[in-house]
mmCIF file of the N, C-alpha and C atoms, coordinates in Angstrom:
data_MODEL
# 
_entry.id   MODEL 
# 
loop_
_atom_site.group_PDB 
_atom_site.id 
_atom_site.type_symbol 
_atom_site.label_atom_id 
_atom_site.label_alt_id 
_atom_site.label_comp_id 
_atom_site.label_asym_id 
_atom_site.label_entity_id 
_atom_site.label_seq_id 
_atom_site.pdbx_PDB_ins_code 
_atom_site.Cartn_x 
_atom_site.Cartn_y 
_atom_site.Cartn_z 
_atom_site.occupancy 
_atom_site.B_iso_or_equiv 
_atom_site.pdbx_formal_charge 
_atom_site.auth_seq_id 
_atom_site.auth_comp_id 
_atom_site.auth_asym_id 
_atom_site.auth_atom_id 
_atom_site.pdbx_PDB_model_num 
ATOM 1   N N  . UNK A 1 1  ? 45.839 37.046 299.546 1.00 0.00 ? 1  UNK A N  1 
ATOM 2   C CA . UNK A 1 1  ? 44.481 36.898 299.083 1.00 0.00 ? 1  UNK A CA 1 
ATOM 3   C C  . UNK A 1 1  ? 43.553 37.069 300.281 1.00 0.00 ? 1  UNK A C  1 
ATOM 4   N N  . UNK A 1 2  ? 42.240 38.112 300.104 1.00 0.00 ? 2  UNK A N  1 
ATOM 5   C CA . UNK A 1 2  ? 42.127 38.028 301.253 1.00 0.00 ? 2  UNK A CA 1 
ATOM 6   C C  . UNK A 1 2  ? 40.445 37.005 301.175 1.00 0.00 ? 2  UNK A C  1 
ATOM 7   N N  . UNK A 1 3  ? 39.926 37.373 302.513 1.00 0.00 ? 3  UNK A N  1 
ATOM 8   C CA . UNK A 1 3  ? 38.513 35.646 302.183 1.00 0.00 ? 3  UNK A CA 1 
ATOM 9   C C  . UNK A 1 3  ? 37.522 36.256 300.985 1.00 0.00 ? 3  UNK A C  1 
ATOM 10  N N  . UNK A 1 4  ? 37.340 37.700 300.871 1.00 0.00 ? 4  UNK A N  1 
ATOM 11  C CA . UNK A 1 4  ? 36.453 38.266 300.264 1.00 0.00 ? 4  UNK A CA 1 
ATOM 12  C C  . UNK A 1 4  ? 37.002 37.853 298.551 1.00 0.00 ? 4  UNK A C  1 
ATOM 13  N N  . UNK A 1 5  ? 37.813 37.567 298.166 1.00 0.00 ? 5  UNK A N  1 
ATOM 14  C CA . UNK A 1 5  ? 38.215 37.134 296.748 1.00 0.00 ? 5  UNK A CA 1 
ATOM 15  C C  . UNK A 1 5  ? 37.952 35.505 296.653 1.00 0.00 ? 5  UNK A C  1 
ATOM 16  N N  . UNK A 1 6  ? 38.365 34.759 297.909 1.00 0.00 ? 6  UNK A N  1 
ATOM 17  C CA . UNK A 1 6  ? 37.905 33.473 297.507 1.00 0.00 ? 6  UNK A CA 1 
ATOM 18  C C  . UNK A 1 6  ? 36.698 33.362 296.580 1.00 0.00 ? 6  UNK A C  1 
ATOM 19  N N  . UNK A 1 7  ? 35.967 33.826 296.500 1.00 0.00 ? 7  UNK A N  1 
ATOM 20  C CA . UNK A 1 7  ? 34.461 33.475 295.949 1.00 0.00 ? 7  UNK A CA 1 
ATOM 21  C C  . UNK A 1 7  ? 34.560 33.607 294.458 1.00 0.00 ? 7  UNK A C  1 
ATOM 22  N N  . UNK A 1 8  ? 35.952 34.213 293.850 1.00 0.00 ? 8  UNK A N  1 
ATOM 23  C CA . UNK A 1 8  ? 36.039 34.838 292.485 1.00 0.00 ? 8  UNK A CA 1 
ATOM 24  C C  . UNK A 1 8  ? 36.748 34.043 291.933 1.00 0.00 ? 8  UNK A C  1 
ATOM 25  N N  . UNK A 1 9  ? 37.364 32.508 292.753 1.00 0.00 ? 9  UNK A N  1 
ATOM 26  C CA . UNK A 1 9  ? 37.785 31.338 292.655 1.00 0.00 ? 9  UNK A CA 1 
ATOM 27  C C  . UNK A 1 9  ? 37.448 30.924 291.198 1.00 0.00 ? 9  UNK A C  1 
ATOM 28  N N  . UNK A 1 10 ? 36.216 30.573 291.730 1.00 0.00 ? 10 UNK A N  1 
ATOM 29  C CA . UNK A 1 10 ? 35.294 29.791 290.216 1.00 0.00 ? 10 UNK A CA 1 
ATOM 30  C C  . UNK A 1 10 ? 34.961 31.295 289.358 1.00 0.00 ? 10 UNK A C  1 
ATOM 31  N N  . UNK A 1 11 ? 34.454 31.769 289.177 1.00 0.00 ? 11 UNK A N  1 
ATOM 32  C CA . UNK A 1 11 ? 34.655 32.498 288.262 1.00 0.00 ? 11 UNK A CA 1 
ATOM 33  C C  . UNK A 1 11 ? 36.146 32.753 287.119 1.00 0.00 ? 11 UNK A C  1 
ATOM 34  N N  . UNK A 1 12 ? 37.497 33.097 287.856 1.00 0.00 ? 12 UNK A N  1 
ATOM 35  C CA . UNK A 1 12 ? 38.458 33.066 287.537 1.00 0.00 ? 12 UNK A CA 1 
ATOM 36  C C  . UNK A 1 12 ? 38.657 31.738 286.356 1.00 0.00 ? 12 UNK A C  1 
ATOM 37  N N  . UNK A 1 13 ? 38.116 30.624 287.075 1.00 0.00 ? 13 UNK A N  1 
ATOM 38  C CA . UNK A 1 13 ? 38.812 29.833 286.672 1.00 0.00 ? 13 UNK A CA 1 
ATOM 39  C C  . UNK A 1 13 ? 37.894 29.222 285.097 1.00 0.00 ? 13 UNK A C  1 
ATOM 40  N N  . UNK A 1 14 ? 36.951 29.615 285.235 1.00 0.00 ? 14 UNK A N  1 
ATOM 41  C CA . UNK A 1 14 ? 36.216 29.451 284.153 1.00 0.00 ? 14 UNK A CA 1 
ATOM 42  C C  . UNK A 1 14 ? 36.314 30.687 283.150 1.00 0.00 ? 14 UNK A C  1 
ATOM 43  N N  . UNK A 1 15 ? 36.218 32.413 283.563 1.00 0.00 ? 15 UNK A N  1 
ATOM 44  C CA . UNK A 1 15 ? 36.212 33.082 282.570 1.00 0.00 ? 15 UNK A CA 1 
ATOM 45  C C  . UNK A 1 15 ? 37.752 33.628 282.542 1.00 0.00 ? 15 UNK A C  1 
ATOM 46  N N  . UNK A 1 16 ? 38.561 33.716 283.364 1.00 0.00 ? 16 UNK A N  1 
ATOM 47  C CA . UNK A 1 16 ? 39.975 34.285 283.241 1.00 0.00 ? 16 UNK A CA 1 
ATOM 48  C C  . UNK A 1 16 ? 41.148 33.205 283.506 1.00 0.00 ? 16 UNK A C  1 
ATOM 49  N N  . UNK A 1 17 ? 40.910 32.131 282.744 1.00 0.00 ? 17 UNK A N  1 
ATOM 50  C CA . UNK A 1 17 ? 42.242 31.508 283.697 1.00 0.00 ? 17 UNK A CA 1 
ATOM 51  C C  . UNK A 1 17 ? 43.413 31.507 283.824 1.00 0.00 ? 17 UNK A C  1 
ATOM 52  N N  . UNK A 1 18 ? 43.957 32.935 283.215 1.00 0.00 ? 18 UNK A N  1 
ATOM 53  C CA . UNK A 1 18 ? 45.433 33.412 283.178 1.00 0.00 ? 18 UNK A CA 1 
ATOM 54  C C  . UNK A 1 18 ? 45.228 34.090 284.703 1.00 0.00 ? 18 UNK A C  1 
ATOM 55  N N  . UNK A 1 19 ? 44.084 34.506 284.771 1.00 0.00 ? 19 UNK A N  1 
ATOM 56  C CA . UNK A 1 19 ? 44.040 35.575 286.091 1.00 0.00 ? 19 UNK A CA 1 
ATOM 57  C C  . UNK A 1 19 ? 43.944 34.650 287.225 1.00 0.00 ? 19 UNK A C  1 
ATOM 58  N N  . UNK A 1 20 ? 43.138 33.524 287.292 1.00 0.00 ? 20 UNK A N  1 
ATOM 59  C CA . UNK A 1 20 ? 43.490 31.984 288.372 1.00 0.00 ? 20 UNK A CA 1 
ATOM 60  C C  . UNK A 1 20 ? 45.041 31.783 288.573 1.00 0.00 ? 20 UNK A C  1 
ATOM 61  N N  . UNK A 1 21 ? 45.348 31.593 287.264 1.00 0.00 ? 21 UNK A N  1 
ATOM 62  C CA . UNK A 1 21 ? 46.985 30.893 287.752 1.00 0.00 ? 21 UNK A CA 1 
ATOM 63  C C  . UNK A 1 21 ? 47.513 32.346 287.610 1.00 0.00 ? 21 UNK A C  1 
ATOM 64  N N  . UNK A 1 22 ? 47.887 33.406 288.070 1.00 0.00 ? 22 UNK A N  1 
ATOM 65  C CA . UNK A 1 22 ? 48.578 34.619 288.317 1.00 0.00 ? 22 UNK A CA 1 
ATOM 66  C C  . UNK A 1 22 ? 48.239 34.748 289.831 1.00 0.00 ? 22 UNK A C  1 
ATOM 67  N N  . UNK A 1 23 ? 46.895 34.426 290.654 1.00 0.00 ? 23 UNK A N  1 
ATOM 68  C CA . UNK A 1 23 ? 46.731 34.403 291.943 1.00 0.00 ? 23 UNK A CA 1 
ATOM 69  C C  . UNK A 1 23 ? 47.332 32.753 292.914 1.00 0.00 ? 23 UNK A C  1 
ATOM 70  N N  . UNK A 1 24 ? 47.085 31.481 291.876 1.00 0.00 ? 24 UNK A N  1 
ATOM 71  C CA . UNK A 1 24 ? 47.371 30.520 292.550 1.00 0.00 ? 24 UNK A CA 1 
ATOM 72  C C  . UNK A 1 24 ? 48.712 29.617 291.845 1.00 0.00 ? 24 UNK A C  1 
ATOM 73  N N  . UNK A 1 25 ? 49.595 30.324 291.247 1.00 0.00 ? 25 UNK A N  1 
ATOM 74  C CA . UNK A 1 25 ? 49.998 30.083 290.430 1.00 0.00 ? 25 UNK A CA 1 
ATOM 75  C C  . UNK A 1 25 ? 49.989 28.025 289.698 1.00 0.00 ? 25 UNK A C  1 
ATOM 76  N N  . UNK A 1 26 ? 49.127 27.832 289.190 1.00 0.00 ? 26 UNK A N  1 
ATOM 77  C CA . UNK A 1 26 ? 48.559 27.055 288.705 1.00 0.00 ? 26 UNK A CA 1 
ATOM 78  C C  . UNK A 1 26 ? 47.715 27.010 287.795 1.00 0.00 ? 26 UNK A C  1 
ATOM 79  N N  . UNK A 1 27 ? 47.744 26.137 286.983 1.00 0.00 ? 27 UNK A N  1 
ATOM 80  C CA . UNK A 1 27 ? 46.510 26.428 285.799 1.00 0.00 ? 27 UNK A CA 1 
ATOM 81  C C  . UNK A 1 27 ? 45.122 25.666 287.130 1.00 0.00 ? 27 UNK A C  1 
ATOM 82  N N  . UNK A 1 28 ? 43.971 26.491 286.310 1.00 0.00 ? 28 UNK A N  1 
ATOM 83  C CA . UNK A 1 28 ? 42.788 25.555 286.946 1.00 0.00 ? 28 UNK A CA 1 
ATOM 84  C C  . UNK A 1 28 ? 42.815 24.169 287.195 1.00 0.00 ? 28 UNK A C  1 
ATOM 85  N N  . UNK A 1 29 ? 43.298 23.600 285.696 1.00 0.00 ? 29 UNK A N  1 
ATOM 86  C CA . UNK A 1 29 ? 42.455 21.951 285.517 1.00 0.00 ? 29 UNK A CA 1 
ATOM 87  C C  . UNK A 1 29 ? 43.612 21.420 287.078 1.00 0.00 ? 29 UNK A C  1 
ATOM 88  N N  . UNK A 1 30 ? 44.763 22.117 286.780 1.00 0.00 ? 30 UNK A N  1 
ATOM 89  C CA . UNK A 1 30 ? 46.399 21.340 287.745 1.00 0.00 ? 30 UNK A CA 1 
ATOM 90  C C  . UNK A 1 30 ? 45.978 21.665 289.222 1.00 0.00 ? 30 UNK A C  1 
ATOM 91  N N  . UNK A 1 31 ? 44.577 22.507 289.108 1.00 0.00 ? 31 UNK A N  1 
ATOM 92  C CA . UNK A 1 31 ? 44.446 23.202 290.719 1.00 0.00 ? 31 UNK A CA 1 
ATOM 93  C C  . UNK A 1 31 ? 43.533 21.863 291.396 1.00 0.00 ? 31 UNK A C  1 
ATOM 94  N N  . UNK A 1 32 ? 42.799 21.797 290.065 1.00 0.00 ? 32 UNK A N  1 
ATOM 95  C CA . UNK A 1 32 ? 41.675 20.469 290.112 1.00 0.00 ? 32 UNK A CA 1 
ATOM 96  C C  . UNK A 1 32 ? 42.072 19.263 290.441 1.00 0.00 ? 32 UNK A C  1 
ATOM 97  N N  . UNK A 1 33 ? 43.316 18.813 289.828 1.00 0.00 ? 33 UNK A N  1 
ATOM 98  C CA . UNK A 1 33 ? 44.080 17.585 290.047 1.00 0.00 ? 33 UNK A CA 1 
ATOM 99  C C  . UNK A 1 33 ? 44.489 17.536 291.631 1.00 0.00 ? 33 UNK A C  1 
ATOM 100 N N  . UNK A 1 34 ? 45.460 18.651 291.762 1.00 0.00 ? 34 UNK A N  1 
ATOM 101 C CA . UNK A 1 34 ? 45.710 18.616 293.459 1.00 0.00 ? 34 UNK A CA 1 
ATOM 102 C C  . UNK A 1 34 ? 44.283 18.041 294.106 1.00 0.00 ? 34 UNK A C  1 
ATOM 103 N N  . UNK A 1 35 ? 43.368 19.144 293.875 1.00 0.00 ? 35 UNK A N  1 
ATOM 104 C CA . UNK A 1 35 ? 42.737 18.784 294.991 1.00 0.00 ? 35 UNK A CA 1 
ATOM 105 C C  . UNK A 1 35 ? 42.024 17.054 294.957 1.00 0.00 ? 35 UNK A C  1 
ATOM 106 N N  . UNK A 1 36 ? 41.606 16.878 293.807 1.00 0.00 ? 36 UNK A N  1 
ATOM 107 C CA . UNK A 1 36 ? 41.325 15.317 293.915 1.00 0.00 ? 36 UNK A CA 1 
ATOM 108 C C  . UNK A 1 36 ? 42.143 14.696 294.262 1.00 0.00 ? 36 UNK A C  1 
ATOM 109 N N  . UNK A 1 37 ? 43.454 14.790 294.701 1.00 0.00 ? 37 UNK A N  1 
ATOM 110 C CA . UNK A 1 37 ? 44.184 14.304 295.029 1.00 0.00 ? 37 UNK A CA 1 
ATOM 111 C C  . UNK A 1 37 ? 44.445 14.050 296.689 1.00 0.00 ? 37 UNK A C  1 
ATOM 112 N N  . UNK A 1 38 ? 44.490 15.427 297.187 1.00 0.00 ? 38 UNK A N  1 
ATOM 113 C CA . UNK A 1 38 ? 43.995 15.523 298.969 1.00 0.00 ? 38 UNK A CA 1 
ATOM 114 C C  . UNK A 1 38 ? 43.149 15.578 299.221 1.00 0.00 ? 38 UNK A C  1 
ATOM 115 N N  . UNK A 1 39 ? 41.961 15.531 298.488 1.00 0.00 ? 39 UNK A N  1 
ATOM 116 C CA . UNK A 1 39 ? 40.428 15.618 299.321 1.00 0.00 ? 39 UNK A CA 1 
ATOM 117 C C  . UNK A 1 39 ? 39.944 14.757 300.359 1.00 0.00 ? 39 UNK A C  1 
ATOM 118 N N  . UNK A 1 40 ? 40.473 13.370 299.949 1.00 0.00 ? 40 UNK A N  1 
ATOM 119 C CA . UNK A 1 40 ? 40.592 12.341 300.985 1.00 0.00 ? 40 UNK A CA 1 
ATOM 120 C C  . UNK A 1 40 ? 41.243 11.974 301.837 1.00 0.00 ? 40 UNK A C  1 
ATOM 121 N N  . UNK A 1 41 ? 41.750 13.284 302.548 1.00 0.00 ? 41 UNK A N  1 
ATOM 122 C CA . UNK A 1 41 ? 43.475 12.711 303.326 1.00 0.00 ? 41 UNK A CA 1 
ATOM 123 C C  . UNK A 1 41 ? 42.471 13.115 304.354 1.00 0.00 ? 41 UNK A C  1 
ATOM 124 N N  . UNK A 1 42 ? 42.845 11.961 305.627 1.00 0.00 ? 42 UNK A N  1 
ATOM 125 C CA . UNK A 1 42 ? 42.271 12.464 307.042 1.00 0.00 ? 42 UNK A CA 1 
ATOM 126 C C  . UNK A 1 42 ? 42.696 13.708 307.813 1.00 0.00 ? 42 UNK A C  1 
ATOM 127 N N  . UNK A 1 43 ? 43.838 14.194 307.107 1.00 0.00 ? 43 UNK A N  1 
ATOM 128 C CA . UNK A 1 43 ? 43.969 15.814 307.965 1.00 0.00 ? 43 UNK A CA 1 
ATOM 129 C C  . UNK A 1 43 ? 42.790 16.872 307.397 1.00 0.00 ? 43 UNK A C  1 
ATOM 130 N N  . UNK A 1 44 ? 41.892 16.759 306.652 1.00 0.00 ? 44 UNK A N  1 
ATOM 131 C CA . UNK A 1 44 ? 41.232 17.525 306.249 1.00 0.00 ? 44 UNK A CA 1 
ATOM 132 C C  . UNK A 1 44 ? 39.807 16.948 306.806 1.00 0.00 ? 44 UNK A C  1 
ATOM 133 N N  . UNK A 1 45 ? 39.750 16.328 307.377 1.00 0.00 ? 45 UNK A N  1 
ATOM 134 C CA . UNK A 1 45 ? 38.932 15.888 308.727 1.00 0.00 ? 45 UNK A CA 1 
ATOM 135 C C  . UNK A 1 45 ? 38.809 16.241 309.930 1.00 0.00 ? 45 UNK A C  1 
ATOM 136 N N  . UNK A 1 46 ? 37.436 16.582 310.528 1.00 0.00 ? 46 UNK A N  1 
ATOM 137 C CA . UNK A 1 46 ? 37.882 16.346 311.770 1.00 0.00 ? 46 UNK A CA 1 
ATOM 138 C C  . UNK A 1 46 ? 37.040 15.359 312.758 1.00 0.00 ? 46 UNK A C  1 
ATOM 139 N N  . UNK A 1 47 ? 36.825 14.343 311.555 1.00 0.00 ? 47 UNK A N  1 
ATOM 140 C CA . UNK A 1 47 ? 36.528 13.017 312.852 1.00 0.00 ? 47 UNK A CA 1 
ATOM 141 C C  . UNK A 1 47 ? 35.978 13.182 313.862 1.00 0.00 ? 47 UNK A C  1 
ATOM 142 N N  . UNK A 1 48 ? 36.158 12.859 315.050 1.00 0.00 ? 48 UNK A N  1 
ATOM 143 C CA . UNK A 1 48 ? 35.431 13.064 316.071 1.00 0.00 ? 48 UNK A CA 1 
ATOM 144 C C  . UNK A 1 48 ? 35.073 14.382 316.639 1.00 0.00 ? 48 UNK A C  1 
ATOM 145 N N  . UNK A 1 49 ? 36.404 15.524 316.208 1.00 0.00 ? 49 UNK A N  1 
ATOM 146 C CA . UNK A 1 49 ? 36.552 16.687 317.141 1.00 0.00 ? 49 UNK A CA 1 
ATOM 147 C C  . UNK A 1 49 ? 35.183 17.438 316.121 1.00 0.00 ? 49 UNK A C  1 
ATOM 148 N N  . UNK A 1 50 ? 34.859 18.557 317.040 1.00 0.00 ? 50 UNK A N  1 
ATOM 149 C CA . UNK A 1 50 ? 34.162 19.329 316.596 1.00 0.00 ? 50 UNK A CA 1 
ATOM 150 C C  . UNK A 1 50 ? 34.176 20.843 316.046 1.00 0.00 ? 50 UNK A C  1 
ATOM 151 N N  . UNK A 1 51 ? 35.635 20.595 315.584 1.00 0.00 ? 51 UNK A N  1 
ATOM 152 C CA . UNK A 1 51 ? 36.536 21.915 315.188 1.00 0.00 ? 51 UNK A CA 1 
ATOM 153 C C  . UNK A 1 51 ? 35.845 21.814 313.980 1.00 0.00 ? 51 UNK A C  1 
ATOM 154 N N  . UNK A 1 52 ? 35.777 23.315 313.687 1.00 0.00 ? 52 UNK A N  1 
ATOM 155 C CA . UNK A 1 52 ? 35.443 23.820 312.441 1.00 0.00 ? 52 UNK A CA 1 
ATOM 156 C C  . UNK A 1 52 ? 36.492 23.845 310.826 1.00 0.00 ? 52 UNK A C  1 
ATOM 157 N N  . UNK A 1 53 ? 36.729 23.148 310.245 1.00 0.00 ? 53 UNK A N  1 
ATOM 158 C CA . UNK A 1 53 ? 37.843 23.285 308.601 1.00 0.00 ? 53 UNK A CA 1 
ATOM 159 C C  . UNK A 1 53 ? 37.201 23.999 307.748 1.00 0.00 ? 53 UNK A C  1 
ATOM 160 N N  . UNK A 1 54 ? 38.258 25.170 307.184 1.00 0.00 ? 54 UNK A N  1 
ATOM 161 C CA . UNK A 1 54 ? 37.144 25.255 305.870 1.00 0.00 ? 54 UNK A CA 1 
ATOM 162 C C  . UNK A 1 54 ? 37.551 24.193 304.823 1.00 0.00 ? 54 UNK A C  1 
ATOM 163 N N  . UNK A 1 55 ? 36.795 24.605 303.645 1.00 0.00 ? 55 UNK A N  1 
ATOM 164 C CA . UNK A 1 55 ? 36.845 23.522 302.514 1.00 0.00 ? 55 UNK A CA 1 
ATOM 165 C C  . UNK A 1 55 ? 38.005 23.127 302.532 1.00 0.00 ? 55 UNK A C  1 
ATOM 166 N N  . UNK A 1 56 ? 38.703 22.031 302.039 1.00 0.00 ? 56 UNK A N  1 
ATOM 167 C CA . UNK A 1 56 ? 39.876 21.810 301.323 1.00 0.00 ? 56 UNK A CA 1 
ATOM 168 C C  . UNK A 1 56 ? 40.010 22.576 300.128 1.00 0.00 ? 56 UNK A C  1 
ATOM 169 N N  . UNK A 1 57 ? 39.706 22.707 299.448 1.00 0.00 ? 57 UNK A N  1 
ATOM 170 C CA . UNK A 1 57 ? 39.744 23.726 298.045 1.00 0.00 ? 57 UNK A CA 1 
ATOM 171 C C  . UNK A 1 57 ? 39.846 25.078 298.405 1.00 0.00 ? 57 UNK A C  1 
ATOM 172 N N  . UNK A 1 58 ? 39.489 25.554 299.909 1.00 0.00 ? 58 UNK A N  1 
ATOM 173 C CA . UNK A 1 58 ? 39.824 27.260 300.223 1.00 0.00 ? 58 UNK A CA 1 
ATOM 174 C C  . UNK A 1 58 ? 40.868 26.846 300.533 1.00 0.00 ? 58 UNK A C  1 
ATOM 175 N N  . UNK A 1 59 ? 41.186 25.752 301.996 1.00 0.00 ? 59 UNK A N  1 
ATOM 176 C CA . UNK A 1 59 ? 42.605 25.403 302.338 1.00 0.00 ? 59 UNK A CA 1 
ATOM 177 C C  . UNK A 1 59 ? 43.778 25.471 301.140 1.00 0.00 ? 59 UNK A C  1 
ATOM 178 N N  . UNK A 1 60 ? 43.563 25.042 300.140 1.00 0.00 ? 60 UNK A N  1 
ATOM 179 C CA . UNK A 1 60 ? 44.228 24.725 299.116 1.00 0.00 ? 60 UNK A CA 1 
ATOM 180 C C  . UNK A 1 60 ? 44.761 25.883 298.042 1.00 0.00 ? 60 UNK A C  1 
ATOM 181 N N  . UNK A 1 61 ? 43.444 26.973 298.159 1.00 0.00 ? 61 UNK A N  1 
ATOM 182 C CA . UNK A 1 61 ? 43.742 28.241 297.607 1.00 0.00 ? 61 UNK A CA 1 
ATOM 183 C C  . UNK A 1 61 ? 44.467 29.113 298.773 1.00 0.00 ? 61 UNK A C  1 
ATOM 184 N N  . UNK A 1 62 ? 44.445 28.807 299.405 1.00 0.00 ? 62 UNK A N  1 
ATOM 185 C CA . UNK A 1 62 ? 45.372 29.981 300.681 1.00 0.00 ? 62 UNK A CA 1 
ATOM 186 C C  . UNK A 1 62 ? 46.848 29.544 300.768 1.00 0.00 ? 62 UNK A C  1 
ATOM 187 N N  . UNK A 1 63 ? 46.915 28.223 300.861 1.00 0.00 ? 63 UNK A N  1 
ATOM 188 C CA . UNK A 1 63 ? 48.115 28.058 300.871 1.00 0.00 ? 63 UNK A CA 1 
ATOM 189 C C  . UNK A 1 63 ? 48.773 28.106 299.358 1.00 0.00 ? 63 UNK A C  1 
ATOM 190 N N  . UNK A 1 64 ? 48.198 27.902 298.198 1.00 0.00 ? 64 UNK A N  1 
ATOM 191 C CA . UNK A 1 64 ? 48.941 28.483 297.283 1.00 0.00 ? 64 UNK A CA 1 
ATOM 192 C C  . UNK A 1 64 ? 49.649 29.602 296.686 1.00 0.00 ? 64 UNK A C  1 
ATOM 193 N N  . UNK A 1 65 ? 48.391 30.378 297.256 1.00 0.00 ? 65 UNK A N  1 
ATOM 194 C CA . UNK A 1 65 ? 48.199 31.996 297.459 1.00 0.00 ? 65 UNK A CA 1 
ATOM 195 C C  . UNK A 1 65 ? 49.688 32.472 298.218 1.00 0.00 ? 65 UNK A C  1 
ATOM 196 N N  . UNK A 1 66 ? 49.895 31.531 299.502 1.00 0.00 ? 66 UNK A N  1 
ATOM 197 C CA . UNK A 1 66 ? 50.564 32.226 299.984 1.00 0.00 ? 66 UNK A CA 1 
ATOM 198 C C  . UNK A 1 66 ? 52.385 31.451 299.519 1.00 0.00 ? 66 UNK A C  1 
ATOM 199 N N  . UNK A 1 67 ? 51.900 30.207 298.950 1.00 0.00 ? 67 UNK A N  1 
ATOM 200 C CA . UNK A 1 67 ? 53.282 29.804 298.537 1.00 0.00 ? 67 UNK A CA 1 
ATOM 201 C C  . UNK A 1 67 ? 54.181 30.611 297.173 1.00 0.00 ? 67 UNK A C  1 
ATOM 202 N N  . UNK A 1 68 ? 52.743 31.226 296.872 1.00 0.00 ? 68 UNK A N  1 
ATOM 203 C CA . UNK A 1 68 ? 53.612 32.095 295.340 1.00 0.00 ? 68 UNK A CA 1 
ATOM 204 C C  . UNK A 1 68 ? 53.916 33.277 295.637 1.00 0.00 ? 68 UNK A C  1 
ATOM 205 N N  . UNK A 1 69 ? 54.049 33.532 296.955 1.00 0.00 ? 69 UNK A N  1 
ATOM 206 C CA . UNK A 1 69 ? 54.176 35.100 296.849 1.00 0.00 ? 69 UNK A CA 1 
ATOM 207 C C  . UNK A 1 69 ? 55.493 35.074 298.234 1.00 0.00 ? 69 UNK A C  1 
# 
């Protein structure tokens, strides 16, 4: 997946969501659950440092992205 599709995230998941879970293999709502689930974990922090994260929810689509394939 490359960053230029992230953005077709929400779209997908609202008008195609066979085409969401064929890229993340997950249904939306189960993509939704994960992430409420890690949103609050301190690795998705960076506390004091001043390193840049992207979202958890891109984090979350990349690594799915790349676990289904």
């Amino acid at each position: 997946m490359k960053a230029s599709q992230l953005i077709l995230l929400n779209h997908l998941a609202e008008h195609r969501p066979w085409l969401f879970c064929k890229k993340l293999q997950v249904d939306p709502d189960i993509f939704d659950r994960i992430l409420d689930q890690i949103s609050d974990h301190p690795i998705f922090s960076s506390g004091t440092s001043q390193k840049y994260q992207l979202p958890v929810a891109i984090q979350l689509s990349i690594f799915l992205n790349c676990a289904g394939h």
